[in-house]
Rosetta silent file (secondary structure, phi, psi, omega in degrees, C-alpha in Angstrom):
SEQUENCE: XXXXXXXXXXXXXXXXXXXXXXXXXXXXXXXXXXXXXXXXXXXXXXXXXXX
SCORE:     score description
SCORE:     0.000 S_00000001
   1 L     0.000  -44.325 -179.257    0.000    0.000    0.000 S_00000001
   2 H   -66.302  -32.742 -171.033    2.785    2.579    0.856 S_00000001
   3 H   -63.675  -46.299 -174.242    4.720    1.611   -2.106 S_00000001
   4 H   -62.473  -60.290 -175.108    1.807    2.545   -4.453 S_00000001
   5 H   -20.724  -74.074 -145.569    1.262    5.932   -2.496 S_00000001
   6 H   -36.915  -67.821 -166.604    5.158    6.360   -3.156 S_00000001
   7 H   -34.445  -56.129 -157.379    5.124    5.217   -6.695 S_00000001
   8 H   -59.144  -66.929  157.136    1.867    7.904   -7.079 S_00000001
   9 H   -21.968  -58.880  148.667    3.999   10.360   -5.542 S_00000001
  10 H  -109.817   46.722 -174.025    6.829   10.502   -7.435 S_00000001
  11 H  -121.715  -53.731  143.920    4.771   10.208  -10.857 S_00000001
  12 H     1.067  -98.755 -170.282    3.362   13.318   -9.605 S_00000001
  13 H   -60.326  -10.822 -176.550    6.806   15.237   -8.757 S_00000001
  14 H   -69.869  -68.136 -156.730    8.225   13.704  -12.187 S_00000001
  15 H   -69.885   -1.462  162.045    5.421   15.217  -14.334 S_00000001
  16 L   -77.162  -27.328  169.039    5.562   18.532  -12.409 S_00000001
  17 L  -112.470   44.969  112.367    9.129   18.990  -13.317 S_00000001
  18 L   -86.646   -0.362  172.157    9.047   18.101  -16.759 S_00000001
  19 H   -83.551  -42.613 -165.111    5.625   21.062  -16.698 S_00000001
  20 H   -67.500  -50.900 -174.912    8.084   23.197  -15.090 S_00000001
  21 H   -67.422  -61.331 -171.607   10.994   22.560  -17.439 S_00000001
  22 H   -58.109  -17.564 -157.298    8.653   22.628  -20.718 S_00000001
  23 L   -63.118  159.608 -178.053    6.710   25.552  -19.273 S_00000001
  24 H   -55.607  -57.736  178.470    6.751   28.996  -21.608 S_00000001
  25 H   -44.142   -9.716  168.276    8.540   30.752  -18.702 S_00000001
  26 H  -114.214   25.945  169.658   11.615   29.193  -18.470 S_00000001
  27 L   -57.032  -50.539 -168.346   12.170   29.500  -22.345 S_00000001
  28 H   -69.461  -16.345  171.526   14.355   32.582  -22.230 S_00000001
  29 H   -88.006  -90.885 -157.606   16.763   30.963  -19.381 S_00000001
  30 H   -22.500  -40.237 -178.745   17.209   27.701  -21.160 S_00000001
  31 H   -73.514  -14.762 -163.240   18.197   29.752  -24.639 S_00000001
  32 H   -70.936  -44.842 -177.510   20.266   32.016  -22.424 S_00000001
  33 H   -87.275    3.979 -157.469   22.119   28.596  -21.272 S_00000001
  34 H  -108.053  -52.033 -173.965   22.151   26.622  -24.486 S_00000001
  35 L   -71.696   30.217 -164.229   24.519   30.178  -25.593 S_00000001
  36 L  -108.387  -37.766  177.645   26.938   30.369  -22.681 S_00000001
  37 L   -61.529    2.361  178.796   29.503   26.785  -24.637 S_00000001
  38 L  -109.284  -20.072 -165.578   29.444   29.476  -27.338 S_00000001
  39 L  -109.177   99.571   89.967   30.710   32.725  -26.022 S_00000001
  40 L    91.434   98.382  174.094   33.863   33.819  -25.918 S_00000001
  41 L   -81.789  145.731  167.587   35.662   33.519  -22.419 S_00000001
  42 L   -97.399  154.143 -171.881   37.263   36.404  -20.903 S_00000001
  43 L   -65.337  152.339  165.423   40.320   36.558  -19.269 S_00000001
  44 L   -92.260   22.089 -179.570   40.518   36.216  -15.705 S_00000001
  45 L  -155.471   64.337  170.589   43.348   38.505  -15.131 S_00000001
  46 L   -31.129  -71.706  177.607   43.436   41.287  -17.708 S_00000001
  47 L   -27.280  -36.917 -176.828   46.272   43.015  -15.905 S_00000001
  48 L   134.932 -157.378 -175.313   48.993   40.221  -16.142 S_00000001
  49 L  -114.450   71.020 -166.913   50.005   37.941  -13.699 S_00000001
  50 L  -114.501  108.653 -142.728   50.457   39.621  -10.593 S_00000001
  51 L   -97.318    0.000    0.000   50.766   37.912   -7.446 S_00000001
């Protein structure tokens, strides 16, 4: 009996985070992150090497 609750449970919390992930509102972070393996790194020390 608990395990079907469980099972129930986390069928639930699955299909809420795949609504959440698919939802319109997180379109603009997901394209935002699908560009960041594309863009250009900057240095982390402009200046030199200075200790």
């Amino acid at each position: 009996m608990i395990s079907g609750i469980f099972i129930i449970l986390m069928m639930i919390l699955f299909l809420g985070v795949v609504y959440w992930a698919w939802s319109d509102r997180q379109q603009p972070t997901f394209d935002r992150m699908a560009q960041l393996p594309l863009e250009d790194d900057e240095p982390r020390n402009p200046g030199g090497d200075k200790r």
